[in-house]
ROKEFI-58726 format. One record per residue (C-alpha): chain; residue in one letter; residue number from 0; z, x, y. Coordinates in steps of 0.1 Angstrom, whole numbers, plus 2048, in hexadecimal, padded with zeros to 3 digits. Example, Ala and Ser with C-alpha at 12.3 -4.5 7.8 and 13.67 -1.06 7.14 Angstrom:
<rec><unit>A</unit><code>a</code><pos>0</pos><pz>84E</pz><px>87B</px><py>7D3</py></rec>
<rec><unit>A</unit><code>s</code><pos>1</pos><pz>847</pz><px>889</px><py>7F5</py></rec>
//
This chain:
<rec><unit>A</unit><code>x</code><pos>0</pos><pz>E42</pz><px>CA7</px><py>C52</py></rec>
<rec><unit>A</unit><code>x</code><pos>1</pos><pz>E1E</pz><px>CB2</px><py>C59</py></rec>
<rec><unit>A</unit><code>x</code><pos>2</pos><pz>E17</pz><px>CD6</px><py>C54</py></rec>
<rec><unit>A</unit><code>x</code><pos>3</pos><pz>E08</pz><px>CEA</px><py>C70</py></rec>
<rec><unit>A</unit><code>x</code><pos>4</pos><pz>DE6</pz><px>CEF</px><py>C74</py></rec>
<rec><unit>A</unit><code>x</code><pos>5</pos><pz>DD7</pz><px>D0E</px><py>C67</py></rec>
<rec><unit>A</unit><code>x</code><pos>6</pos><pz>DB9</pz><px>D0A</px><py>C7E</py></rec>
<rec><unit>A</unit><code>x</code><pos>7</pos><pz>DC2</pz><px>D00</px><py>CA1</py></rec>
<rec><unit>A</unit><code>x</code><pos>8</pos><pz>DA9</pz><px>CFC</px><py>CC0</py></rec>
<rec><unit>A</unit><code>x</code><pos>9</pos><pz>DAC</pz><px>CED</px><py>CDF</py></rec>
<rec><unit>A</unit><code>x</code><pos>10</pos><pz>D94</pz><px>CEB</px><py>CFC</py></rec>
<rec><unit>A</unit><code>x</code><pos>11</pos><pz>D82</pz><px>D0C</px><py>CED</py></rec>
<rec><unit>A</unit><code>x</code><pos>12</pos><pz>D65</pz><px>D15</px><py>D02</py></rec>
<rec><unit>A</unit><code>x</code><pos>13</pos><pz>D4B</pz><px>D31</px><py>CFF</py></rec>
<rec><unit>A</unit><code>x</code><pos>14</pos><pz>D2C</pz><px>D3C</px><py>D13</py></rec>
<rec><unit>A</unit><code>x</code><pos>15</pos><pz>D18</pz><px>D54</px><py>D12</py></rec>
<rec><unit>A</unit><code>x</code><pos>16</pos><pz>D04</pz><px>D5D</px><py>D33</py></rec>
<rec><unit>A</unit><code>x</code><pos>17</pos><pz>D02</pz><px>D3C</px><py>D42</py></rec>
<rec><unit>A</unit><code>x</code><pos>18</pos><pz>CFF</pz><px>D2C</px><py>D21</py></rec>
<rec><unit>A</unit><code>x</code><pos>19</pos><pz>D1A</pz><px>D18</px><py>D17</py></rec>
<rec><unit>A</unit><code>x</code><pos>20</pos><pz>D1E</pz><px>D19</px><py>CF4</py></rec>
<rec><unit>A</unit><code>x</code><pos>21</pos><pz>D3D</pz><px>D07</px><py>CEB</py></rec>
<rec><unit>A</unit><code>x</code><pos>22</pos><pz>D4E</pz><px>CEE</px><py>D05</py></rec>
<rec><unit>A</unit><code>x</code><pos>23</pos><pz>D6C</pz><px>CE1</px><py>D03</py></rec>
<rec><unit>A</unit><code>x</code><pos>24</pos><pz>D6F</pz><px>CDF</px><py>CDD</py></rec>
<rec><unit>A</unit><code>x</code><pos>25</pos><pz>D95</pz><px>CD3</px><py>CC9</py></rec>
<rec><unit>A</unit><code>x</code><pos>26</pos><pz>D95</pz><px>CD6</px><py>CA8</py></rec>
<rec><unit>A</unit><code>x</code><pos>27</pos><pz>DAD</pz><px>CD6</px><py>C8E</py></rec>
<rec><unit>A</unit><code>x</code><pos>28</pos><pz>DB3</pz><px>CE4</px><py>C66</py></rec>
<rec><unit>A</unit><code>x</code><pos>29</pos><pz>DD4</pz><px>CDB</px><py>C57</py></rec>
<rec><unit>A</unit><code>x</code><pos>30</pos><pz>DDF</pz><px>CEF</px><py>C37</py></rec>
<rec><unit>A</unit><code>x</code><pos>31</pos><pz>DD2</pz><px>CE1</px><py>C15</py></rec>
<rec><unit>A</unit><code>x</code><pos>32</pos><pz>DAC</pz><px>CD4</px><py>C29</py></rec>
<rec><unit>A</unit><code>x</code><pos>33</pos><pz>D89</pz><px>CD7</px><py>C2B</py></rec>
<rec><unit>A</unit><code>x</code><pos>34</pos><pz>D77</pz><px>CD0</px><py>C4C</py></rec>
<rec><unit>A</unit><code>x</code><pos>35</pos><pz>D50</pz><px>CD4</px><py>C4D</py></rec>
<rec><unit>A</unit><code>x</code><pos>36</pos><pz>D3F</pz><px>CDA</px><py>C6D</py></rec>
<rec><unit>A</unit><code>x</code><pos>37</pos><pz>D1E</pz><px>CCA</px><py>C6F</py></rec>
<rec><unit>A</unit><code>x</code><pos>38</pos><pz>D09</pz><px>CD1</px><py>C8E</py></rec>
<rec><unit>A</unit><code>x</code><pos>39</pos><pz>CE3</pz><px>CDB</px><py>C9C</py></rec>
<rec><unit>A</unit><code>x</code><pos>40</pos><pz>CDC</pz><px>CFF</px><py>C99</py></rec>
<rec><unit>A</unit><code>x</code><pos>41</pos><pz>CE8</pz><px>D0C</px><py>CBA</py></rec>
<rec><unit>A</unit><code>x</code><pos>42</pos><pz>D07</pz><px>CF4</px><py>CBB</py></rec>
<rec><unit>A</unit><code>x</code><pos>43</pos><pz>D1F</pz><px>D0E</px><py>CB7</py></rec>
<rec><unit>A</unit><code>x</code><pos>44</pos><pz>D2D</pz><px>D0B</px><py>C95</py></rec>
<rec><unit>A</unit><code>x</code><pos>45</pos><pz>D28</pz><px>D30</px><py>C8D</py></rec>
<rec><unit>A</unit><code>x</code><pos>46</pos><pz>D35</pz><px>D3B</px><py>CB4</py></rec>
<rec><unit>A</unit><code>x</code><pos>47</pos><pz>D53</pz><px>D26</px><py>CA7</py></rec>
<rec><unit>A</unit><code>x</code><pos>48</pos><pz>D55</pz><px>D38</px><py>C87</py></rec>
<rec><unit>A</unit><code>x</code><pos>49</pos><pz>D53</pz><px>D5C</px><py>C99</py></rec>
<rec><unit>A</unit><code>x</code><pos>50</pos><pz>D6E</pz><px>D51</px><py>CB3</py></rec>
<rec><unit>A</unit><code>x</code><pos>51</pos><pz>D89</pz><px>D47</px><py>C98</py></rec>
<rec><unit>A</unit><code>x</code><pos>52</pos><pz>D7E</pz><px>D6A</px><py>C80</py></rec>
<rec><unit>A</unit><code>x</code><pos>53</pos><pz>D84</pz><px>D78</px><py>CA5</py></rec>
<rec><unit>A</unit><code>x</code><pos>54</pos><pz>D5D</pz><px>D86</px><py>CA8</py></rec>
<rec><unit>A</unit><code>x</code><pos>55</pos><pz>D5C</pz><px>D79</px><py>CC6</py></rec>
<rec><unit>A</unit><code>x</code><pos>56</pos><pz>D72</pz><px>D71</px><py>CE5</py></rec>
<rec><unit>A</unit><code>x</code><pos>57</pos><pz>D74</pz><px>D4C</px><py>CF2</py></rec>
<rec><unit>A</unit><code>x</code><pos>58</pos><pz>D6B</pz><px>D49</px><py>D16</py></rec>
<rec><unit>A</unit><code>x</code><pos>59</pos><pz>D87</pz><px>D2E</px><py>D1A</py></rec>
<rec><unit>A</unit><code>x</code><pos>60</pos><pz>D9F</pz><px>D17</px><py>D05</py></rec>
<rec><unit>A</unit><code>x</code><pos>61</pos><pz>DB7</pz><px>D1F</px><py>CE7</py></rec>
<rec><unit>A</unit><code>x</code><pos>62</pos><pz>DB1</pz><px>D2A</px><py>CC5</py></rec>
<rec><unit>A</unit><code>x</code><pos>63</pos><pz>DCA</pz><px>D2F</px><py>CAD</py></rec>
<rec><unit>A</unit><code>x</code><pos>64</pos><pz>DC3</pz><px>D39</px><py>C83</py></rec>
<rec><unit>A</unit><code>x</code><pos>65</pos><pz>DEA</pz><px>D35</px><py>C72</py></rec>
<rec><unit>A</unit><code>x</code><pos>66</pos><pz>DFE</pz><px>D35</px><py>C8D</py></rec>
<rec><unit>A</unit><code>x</code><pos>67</pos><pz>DEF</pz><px>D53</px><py>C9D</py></rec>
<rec><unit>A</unit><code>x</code><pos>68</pos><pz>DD8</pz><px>D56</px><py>CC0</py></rec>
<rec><unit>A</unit><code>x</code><pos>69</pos><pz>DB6</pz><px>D62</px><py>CB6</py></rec>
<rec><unit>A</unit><code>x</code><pos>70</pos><pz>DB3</pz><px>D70</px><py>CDD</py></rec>
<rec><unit>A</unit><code>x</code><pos>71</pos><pz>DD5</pz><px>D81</px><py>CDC</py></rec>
<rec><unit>A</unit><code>x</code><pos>72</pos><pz>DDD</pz><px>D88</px><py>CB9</py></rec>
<rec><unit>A</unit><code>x</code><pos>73</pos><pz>DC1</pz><px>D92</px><py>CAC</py></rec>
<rec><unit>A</unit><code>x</code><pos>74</pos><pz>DC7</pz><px>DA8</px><py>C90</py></rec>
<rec><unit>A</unit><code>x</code><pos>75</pos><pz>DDF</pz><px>D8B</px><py>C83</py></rec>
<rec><unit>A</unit><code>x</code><pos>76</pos><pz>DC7</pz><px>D75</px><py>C82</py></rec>
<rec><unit>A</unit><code>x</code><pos>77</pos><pz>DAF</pz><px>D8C</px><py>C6D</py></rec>
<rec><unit>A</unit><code>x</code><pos>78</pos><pz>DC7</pz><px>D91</px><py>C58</py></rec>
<rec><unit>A</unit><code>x</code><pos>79</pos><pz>DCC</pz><px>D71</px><py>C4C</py></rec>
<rec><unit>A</unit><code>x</code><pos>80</pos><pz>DA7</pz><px>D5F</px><py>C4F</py></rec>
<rec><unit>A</unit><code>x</code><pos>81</pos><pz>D89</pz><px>D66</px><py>C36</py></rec>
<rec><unit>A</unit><code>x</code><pos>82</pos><pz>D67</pz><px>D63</px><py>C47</py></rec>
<rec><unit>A</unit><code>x</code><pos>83</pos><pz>D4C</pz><px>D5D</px><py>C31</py></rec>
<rec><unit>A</unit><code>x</code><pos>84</pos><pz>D2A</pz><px>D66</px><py>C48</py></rec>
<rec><unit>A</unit><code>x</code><pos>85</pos><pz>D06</pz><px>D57</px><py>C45</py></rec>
<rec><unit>A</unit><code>x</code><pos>86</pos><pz>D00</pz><px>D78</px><py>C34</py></rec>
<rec><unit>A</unit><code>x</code><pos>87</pos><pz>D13</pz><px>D84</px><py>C1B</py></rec>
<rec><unit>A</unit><code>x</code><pos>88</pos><pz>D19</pz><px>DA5</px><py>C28</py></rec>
<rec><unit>A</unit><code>x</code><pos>89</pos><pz>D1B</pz><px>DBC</px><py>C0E</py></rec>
<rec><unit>A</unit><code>x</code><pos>90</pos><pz>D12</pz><px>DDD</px><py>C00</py></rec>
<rec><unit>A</unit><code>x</code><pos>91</pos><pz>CF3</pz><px>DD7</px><py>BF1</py></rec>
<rec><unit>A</unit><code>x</code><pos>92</pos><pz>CF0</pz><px>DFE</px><py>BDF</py></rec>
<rec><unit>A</unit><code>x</code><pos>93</pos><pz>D11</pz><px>DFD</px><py>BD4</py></rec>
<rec><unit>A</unit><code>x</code><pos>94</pos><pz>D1F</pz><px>DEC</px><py>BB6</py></rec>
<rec><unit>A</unit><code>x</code><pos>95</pos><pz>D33</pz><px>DC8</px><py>BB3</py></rec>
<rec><unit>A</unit><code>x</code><pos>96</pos><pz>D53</pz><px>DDE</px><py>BB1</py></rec>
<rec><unit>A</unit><code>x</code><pos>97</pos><pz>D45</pz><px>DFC</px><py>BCA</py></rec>
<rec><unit>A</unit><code>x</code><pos>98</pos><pz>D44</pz><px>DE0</px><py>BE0</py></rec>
<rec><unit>A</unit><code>x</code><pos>99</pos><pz>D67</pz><px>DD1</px><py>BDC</py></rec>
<rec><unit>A</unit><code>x</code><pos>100</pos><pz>D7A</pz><px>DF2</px><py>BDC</py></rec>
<rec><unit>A</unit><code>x</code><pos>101</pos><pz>D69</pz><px>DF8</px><py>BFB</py></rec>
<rec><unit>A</unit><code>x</code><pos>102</pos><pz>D76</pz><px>DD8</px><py>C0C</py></rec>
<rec><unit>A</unit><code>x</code><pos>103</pos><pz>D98</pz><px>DD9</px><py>BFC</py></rec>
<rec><unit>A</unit><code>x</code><pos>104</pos><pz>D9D</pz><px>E00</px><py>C06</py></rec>
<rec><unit>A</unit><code>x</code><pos>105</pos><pz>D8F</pz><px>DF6</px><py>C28</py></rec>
<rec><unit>A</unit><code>x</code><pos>106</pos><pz>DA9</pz><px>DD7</px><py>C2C</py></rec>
<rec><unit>A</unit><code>x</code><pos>107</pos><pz>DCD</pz><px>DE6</px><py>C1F</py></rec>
<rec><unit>A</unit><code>x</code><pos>108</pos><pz>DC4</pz><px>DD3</px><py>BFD</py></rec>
<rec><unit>A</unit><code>x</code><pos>109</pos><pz>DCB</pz><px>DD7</px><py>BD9</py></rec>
<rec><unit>A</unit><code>x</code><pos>110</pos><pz>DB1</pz><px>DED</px><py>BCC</py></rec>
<rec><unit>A</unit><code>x</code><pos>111</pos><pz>DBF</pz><px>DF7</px><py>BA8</py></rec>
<rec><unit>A</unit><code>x</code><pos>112</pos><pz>DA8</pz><px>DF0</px><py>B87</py></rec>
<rec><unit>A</unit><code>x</code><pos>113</pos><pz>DBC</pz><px>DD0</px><py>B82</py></rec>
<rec><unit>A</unit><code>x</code><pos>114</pos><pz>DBA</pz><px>DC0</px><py>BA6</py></rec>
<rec><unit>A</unit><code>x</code><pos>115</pos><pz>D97</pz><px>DCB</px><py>BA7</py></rec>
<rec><unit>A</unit><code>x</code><pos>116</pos><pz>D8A</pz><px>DB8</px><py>B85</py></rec>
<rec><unit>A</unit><code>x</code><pos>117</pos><pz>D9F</pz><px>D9D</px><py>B8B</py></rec>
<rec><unit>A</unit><code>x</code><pos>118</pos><pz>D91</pz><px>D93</px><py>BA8</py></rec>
<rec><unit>A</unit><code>x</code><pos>119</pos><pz>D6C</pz><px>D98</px><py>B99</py></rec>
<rec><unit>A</unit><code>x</code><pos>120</pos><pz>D77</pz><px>D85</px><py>B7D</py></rec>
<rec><unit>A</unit><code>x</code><pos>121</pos><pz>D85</pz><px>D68</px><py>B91</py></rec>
<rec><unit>A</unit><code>x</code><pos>122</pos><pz>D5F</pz><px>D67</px><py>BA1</py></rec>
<rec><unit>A</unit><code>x</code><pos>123</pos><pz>D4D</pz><px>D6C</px><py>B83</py></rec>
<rec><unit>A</unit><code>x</code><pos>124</pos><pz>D3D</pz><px>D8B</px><py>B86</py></rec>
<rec><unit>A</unit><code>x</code><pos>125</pos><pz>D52</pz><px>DA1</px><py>B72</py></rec>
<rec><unit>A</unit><code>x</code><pos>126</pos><pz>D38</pz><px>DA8</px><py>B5A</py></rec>
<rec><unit>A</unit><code>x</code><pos>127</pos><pz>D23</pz><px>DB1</px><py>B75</py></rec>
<rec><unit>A</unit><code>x</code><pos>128</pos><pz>D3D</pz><px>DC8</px><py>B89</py></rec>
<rec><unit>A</unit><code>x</code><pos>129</pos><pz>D26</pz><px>DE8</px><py>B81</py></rec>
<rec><unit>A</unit><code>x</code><pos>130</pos><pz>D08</pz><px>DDE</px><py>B8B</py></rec>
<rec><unit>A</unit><code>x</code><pos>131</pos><pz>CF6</pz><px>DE3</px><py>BAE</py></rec>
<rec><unit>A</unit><code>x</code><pos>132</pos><pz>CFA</pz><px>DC7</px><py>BC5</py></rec>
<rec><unit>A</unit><code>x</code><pos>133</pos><pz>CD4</pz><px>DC9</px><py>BCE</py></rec>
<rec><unit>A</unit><code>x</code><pos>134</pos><pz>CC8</pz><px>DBA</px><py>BAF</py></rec>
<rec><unit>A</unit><code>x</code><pos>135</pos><pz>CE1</pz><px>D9B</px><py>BB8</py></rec>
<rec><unit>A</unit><code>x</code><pos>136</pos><pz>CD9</pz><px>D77</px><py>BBB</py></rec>
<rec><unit>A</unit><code>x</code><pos>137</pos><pz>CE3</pz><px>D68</px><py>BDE</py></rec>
<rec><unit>A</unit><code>x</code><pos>138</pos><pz>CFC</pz><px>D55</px><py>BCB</py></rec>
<rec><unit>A</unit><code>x</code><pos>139</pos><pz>D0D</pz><px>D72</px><py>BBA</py></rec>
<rec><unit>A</unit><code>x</code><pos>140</pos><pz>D0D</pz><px>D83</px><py>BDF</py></rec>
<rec><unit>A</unit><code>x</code><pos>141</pos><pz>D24</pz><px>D6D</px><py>BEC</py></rec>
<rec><unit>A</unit><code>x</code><pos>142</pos><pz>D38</pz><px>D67</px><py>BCB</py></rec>
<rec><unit>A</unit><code>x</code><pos>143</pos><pz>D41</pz><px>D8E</px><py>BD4</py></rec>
<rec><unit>A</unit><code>x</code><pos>144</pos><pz>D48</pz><px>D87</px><py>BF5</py></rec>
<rec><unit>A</unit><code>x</code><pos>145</pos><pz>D62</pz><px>D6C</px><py>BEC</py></rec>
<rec><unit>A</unit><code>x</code><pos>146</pos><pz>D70</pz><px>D84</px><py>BD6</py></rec>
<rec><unit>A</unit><code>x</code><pos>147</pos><pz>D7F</pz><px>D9B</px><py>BF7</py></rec>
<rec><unit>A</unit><code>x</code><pos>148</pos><pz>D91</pz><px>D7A</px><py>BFA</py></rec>
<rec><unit>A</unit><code>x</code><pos>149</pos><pz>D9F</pz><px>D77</px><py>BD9</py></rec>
<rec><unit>A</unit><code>x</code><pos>150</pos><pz>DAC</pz><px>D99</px><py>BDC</py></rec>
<rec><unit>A</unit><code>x</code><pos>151</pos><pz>DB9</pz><px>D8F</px><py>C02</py></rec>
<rec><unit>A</unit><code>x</code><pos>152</pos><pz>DC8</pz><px>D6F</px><py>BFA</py></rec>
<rec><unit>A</unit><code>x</code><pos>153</pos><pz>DC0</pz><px>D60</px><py>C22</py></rec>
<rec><unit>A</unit><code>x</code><pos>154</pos><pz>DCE</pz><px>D3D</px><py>C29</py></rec>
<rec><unit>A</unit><code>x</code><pos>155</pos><pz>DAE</pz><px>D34</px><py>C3C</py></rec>
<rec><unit>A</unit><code>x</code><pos>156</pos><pz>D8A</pz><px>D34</px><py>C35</py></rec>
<rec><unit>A</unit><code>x</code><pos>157</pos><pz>D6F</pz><px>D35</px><py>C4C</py></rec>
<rec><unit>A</unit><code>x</code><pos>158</pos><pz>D50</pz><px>D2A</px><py>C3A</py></rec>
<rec><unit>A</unit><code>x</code><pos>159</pos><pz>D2A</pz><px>D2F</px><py>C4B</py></rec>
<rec><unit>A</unit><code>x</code><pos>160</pos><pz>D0E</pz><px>D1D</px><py>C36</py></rec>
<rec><unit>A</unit><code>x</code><pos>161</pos><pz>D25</pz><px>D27</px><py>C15</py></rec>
<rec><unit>A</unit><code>x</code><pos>162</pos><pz>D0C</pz><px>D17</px><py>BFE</py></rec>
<rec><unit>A</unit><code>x</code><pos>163</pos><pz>CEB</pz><px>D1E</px><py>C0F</py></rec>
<rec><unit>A</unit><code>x</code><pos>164</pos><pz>CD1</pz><px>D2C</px><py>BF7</py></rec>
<rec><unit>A</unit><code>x</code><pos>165</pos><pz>CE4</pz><px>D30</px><py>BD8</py></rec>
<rec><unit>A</unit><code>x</code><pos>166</pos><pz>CE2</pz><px>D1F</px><py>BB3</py></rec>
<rec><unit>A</unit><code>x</code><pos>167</pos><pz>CED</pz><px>CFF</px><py>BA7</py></rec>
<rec><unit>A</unit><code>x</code><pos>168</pos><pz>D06</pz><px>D15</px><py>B91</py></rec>
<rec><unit>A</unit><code>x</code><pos>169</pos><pz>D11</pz><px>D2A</px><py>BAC</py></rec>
<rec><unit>A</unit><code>x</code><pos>170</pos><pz>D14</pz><px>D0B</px><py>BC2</py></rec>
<rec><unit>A</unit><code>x</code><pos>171</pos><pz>D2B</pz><px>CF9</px><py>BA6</py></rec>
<rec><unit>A</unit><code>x</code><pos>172</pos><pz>D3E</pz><px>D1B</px><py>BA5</py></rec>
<rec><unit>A</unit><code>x</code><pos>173</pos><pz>D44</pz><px>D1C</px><py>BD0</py></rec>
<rec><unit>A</unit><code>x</code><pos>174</pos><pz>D53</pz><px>CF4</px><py>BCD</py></rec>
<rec><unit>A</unit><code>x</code><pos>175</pos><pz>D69</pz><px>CFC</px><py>BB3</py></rec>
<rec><unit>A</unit><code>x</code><pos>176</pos><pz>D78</pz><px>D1D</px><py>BC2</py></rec>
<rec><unit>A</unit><code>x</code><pos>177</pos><pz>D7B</pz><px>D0C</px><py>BE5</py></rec>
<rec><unit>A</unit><code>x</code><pos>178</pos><pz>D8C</pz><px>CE8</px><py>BD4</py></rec>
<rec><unit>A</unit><code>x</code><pos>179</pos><pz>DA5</pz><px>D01</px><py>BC3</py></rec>
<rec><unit>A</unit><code>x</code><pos>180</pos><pz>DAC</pz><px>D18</px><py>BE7</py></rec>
<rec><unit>A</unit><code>x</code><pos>181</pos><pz>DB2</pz><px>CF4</px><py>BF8</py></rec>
<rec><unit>A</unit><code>x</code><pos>182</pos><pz>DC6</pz><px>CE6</px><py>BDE</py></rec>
<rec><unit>A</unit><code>x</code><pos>183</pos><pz>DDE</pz><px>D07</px><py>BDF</py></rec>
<rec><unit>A</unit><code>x</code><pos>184</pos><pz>DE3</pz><px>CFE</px><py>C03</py></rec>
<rec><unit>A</unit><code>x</code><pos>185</pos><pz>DC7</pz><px>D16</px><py>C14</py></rec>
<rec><unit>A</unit><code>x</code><pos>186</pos><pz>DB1</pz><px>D06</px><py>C30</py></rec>
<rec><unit>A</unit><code>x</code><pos>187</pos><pz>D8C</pz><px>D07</px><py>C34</py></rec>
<rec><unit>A</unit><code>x</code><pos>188</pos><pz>D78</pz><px>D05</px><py>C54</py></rec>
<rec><unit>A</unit><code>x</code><pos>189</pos><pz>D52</pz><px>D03</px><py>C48</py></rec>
<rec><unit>A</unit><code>x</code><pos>190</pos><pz>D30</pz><px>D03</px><py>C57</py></rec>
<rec><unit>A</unit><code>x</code><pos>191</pos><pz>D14</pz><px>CF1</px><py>C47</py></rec>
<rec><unit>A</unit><code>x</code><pos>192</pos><pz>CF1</pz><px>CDF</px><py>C48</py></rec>
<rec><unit>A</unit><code>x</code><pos>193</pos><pz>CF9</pz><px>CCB</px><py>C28</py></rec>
<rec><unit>A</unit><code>x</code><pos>194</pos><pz>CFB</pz><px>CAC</px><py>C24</py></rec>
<rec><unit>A</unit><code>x</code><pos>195</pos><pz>D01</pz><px>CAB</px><py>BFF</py></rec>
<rec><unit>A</unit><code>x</code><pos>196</pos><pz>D15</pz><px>CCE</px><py>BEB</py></rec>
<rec><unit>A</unit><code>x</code><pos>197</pos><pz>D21</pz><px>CDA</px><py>C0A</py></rec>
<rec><unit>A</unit><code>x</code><pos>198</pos><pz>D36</pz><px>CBD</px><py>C12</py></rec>
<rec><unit>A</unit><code>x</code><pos>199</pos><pz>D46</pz><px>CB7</px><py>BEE</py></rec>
<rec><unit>A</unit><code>x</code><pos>200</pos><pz>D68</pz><px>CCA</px><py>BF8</py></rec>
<rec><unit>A</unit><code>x</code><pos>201</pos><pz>D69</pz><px>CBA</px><py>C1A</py></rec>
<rec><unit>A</unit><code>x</code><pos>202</pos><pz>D81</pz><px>CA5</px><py>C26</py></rec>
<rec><unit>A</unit><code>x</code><pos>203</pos><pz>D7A</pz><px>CA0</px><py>C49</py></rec>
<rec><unit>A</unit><code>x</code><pos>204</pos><pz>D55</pz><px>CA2</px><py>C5B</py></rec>
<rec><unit>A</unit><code>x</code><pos>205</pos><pz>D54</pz><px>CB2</px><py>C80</py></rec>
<rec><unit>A</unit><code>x</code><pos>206</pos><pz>D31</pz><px>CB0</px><py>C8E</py></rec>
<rec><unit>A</unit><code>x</code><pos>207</pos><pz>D29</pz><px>CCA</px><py>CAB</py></rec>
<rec><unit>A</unit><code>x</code><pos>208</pos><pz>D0F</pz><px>CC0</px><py>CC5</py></rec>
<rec><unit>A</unit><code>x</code><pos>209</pos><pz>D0C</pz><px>CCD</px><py>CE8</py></rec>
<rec><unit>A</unit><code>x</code><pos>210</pos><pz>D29</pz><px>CE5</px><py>CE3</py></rec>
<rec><unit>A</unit><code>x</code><pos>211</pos><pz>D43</pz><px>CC5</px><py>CDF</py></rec>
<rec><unit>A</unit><code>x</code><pos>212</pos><pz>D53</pz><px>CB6</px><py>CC1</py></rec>
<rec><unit>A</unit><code>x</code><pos>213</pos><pz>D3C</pz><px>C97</px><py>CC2</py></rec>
<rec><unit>A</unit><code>x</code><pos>214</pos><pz>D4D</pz><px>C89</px><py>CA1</py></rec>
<rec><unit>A</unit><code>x</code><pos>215</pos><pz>D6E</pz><px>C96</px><py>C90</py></rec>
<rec><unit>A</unit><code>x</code><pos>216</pos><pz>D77</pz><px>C78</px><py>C72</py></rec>
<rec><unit>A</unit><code>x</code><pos>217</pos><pz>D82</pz><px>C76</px><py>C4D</py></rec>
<rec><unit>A</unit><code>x</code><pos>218</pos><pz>D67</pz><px>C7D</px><py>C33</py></rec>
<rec><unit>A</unit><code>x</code><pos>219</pos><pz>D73</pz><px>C60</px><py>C1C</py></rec>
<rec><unit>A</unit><code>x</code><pos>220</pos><pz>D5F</pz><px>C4E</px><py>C09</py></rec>
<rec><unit>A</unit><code>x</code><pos>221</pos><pz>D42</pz><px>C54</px><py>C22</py></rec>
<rec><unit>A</unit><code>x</code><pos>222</pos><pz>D21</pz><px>C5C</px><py>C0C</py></rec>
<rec><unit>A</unit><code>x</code><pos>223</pos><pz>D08</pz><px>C78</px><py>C15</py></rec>
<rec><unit>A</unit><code>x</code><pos>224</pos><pz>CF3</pz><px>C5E</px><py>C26</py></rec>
<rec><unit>A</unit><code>x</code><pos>225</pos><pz>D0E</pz><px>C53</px><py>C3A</py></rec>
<rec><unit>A</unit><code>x</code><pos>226</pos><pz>D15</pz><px>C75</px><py>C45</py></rec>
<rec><unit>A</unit><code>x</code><pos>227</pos><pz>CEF</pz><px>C7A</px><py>C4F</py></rec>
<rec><unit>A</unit><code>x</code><pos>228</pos><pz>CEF</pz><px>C55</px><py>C65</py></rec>
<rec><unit>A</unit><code>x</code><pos>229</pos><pz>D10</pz><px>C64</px><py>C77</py></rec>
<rec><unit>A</unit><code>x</code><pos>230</pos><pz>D00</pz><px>C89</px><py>C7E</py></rec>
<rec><unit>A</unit><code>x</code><pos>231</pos><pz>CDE</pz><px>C76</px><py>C88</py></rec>
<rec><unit>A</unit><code>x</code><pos>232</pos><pz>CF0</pz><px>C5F</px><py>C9E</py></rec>
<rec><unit>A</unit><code>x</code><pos>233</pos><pz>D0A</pz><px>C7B</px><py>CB2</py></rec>
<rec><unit>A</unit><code>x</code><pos>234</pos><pz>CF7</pz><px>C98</px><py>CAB</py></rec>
<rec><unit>A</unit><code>x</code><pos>235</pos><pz>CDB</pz><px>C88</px><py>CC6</py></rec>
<rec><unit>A</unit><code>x</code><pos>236</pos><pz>CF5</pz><px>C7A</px><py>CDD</py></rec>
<rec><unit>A</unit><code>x</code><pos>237</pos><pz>D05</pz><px>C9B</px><py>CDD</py></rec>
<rec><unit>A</unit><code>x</code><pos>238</pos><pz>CE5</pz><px>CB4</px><py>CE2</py></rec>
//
């Protein structure tokens, strides 16, 4: 029997003024998968993203994030999605653990010494966790953003450029964090502009253009080059 989808979209439209955004977009995200979302700036891959974190309102259509409606049931929804931004939104004159007590006291967390370094430790920056988040690298920012998620334990993860300026160690660290989320079952929903790292935990491609779904199909054995011919080719039909 096939599980549910954790992600579930269908006929989603958004505009904003007289600009339509999004139009008429279905997609799916079963438990246990990666789907990356390839598109044109101004496709509407982070308008998606905002409208399943429930940032933003859809002007019509039906989104749902683990059985929940992201119109209706808001607060369900939040509480069971991580959104990781462009930006890593943190606290950048507080410390690594400043930061995460913060979030967790913020969210209903755990927030006890042992909850706290755990989850630092789990993103390697426990030996870090004193220091001010200012003198960070880009990578280590969003390594502490992951960490709220550690601590939350969401079944969905909505990804915006996740590896987007950061380190080839940092970048080695975000695939194997998000291969061991899917494998536990947790679905992940990401936006990307690569062709190459940010498609290694993919298993399906979805390529936005002129607010649609001009592509939705398995990754396979498709090679980055592949990937590039496919976003050339509906990418233009689709602007």
């Amino acid at each position: 029997m096939t599980a549910d989808p954790s992600i579930h979209v269908i006929g989603l439209g958004k505009a904003f003024g007289g600009h339509l955004v999004l139009d008429d977009v279905s997609l799916d995200v079963r438990p246990g998968e990666a789907v990356a979302l390839l598109g044109p700036n101004g496709a509407g891959k982070s308008t998606l993203l905002r409208i399943l974190a429930t940032l933003l309102r859809a002007s019509r259509g039906t989104a749902r994030v683990a059985g929940y409606d992201c119109s209706r049931q808001p607060e369900s929804v939040r509480a069971r999605v991580g959104l990781l931004a462009h930006g890593a939104w943190v606290y950048e004159d507080l410390t690594a653990l400043e930061n995460l007590k913060f979030w967790a006291t913020l969210g209903g967390l755990p927030n006890g010494p042992e909850a706290l370094g755990g989850a630092l430790a789990a993103v390697e920056l426990d030996r870090v966790a004193d220091e001010r988040v200012r003198t960070f690298s880009l990578g280590m920012k969003r390594r502490l953003a992951l960490a709220r998620f550690v601590l939350a334990r969401p079944p969905v993860l909505l990804l915006d450029e996740p590896f987007a300026g950061i380190d080839q160690r940092a970048g080695k660290w975000l695939d194997e964090h998000l291969g061991a989320f899917k494998a536990a079952g947790g679905a992940i929903l990401m936006a990307t502009h690569s062709f190459g790292r940010g498609l290694g935990v993919a298993d399906r491609i979805a390529i936005l253009a002129g607010g649609r779904v001009a592509l939705d199909t398995p990754l396979g054995a498709l090679a980055p080059d592949d990937v590039r011919r496919l976003y050339d080719l509906h990418a233009e039909d689709g602007a």
